[in-house]
N, C-alpha and C positions, 0 to 999 in steps of 0.2 A: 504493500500500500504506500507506503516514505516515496519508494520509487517513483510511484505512478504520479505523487502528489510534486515531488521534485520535478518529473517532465512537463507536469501541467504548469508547476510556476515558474518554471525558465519561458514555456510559449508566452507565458501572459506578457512576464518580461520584453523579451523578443516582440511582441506586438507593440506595448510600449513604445520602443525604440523607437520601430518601425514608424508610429505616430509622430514622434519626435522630431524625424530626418524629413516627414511629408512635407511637415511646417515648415520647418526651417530650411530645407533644400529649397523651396520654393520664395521663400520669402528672402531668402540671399541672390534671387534672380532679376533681382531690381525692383521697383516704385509699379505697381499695375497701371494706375492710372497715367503714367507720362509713359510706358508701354503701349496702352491699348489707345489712350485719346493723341497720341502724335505727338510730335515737339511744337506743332505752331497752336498747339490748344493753349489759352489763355490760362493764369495763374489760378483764375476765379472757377472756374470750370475743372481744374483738377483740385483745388479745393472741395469743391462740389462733390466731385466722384468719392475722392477720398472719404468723407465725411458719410455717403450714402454706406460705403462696404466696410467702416470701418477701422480702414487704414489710418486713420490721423491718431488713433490711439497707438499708447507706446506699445512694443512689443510684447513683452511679455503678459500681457493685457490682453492682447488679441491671441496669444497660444491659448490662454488660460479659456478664452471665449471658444477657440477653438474646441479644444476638450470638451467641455463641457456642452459643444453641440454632439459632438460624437457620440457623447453619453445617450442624449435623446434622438439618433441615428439623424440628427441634421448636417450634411456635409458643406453647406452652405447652397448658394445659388448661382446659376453658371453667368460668367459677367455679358456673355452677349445676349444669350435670351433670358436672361431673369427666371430659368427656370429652373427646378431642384438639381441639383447635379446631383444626385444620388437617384432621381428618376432616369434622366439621362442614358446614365449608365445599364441602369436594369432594365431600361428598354432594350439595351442590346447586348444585354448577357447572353441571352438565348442562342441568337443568331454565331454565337462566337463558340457557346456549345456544341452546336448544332455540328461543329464542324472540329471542334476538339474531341468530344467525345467519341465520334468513331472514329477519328486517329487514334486514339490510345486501342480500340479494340483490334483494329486494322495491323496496327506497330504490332501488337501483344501476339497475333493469330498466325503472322507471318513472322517477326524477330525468333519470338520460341523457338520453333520448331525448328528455324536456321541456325539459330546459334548450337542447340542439341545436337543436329547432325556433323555441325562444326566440331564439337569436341567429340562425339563420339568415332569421330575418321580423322583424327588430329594427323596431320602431315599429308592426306590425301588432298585430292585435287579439290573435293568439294569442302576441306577446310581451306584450301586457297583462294576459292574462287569464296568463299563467306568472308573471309578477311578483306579482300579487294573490295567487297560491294560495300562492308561497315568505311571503310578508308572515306569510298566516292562515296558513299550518302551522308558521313559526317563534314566530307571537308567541299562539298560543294552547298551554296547560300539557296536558301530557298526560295529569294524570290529571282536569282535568276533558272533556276527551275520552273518555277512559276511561268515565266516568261517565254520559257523554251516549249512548255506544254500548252502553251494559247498559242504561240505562234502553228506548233503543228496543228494539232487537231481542233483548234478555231480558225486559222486565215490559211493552209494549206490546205489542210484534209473535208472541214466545214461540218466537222462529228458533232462538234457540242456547243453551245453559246461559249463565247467568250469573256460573260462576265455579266455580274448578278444574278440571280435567281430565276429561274424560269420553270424548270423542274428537278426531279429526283434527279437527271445528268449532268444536272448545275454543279453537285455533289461530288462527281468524283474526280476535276482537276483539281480543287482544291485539297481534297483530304488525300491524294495520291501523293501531292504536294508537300502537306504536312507530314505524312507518314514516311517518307525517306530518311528521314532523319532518327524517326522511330525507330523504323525497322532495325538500320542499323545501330542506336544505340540498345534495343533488348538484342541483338545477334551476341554484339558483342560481351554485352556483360552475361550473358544465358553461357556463352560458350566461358568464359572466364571460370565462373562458378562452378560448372560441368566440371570442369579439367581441374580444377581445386580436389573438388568433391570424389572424383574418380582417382587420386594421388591419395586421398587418406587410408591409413590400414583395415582399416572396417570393410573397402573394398578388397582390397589383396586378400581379410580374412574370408568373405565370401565366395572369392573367386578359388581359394583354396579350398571351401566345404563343398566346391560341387554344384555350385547354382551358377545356372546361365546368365550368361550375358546379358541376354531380355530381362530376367527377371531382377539383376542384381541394378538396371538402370532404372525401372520402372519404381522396386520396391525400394533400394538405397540411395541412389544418388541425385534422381530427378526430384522427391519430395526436400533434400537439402538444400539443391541445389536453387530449385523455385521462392524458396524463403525471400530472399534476400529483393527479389523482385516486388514485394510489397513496398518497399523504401526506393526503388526507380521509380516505378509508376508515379509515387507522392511525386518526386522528384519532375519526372517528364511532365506530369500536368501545368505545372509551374510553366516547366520550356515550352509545351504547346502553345499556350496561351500567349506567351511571346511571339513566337515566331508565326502566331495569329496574324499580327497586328500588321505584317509584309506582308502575309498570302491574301488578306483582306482587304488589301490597297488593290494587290495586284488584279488582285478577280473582282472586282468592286463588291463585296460585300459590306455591310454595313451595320460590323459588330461593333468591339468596346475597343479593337486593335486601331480600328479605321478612326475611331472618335475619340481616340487616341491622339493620331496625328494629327486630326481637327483640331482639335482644342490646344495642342503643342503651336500649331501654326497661330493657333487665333489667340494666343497666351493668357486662354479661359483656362485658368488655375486652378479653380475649386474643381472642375471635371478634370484636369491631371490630378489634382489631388485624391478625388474619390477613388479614382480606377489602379491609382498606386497602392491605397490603403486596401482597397478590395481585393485586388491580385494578390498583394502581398497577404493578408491575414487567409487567405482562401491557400494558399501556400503553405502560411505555418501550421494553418489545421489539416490542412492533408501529410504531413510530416510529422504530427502529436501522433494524430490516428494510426497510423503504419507505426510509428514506435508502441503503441499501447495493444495494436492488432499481433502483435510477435507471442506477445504470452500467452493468448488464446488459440495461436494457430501452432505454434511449439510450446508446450509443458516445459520442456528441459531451458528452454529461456527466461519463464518466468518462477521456474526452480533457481536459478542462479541469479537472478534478480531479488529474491527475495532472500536467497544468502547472502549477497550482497550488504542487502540494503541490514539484515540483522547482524552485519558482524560491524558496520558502520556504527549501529547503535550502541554495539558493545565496546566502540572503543571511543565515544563521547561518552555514557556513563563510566568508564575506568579516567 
């Protein structure tokens, strides 16, 4: 229990921070209103502005107001349309799901089983050719991938719309798009793990009593080896959601990635600010969750955790 209570107050922590840098990264980006009203707007008029959002009050005064809208889920209002930035955003959560979401199962369906056959033929040609494809789908950018797949099959070939929504084929340049990056990052850490997992003595002991091959990957080293994949997933969701925010330009979709770089161009602060705080704490809670998900999916983790956490208390009472 120490443990669990220990993980959960470092995220609180951690979000804390998190709140900290929103503010103050943002507010170290200069004066909004001689930003947003121009340099040839009058004294009186940025006065004005000032005075409407706030700004004329001292710093610390306006974190303080900060917080304490957050408390009441107010993230303020967006400076060009006056309207909640926290609706804003949730308006286009979905749309940006919409297209993370089956990245991760697309990554998950295809990375697996690649990375598996990667370390089960470790030195053969089809672990070669799995290392090559992690290299190219880690180190080439996604939106010029992006680019390259509208170009064919939108202005050469004429297969799919080239951008926004139209139907269910709207779907698969873009999450084809996202999921390169997937694929190869579960390839490679599936085969990592594999090849760990299949080096420990517990395999050579079974390979020693007589159990096949089959059953010694299915029964011993694939349930080990798969653990560890609950802490990528937290992890890639984070990355999807980024590399959202290019593939959603690229394909004009118009999730939280796109209205992202809206609000960057148009230096509407409060929506960079909501959609920082929200990624972010939507990030530390998918990385609380996979840490607290380990006990319940292995015994033997949360047997060492709890020795842990008792032999800690044994040595603050001494």
């Amino acid at each position: 229990m120490n443990w669990y209570l220990f993980r959960l107050g470092r995220a609180c922590i951690t979000i804390l921070l998190l709140l900290t840098f929103a503010f103050f990264a943002l507010a170290a980006s200069g004066d909004p209103a001689q930003i947003l009203l121009g340099p040839d707007t009058s004294q009186a008029a940025i006065d004005v502005f000032r005075e409407k959002w706030g700004l004329n009050l001292p710093l610390w005064q306006q974190f303080l107001i900060y917080l304490d809208g957050l408390l009441h889920m107010n993230f303020g209002l967006s400076y060009r349309s006056g309207e909640s930035a926290l609706a804003l955003v949730l308006d286009r959560i979905p749309v940006t799901l919409s297209l993370v979401l089956p990245t991760i199962l697309l990554s998950i369906a295809l990375g697996v089983p690649l990375g598996i056959l990667s370390a089960m033929h470790r030195g053969h040609l089809i672990d070669r050719l799995a290392i090559t494809l992690s290299v190219v789908g880690l180190s080439v950018p996604s939106f010029l991938l992006g680019v390259l797949a509208m170009y064919l099959f939108s202005v050469k070939l004429g297969w799919l719309a080239p951008s926004g929504y139209v139907d269910w084929t709207s779907y698969i340049m873009p999450v084809a798009t996202l999921s390169t990056v997937g694929i190869a990052t579960y390839a490679r850490f599936t085969r990592s793990a594999m090849v760990e997992v299949l080096s420990r003595p517990m395999i050579e002991t079974a390979r020693a009593s007589g159990l096949s091959e089959g059953i010694i990957h299915r029964a011993h080293a694939l349930p080990n080896a798969l653990t560890p994949l609950i802490t990528i997933t937290a992890l890639e969701f984070g990355h999807f959601v980024t590399y959202a925010a290019v593939v959603e330009n690229v394909f004009g979709w118009q999730g939280t990635g796109a209205l992202l770089i809206e609000s960057v161009s148009a230096r509407d602060f409060a929506v960079v600010q909501a959609i920082m705080i929200i990624t972010g704490v939507t990030m530390i809670l998918a990385n609380l969750l996979a840490d607290l998900s380990y006990g319940f999916i292995d015994p033997r983790i949360a047997d060492l955790r709890h020795r842990s956490s008792r032999r800690l208390r044994t040595a603050c009472e001494s």
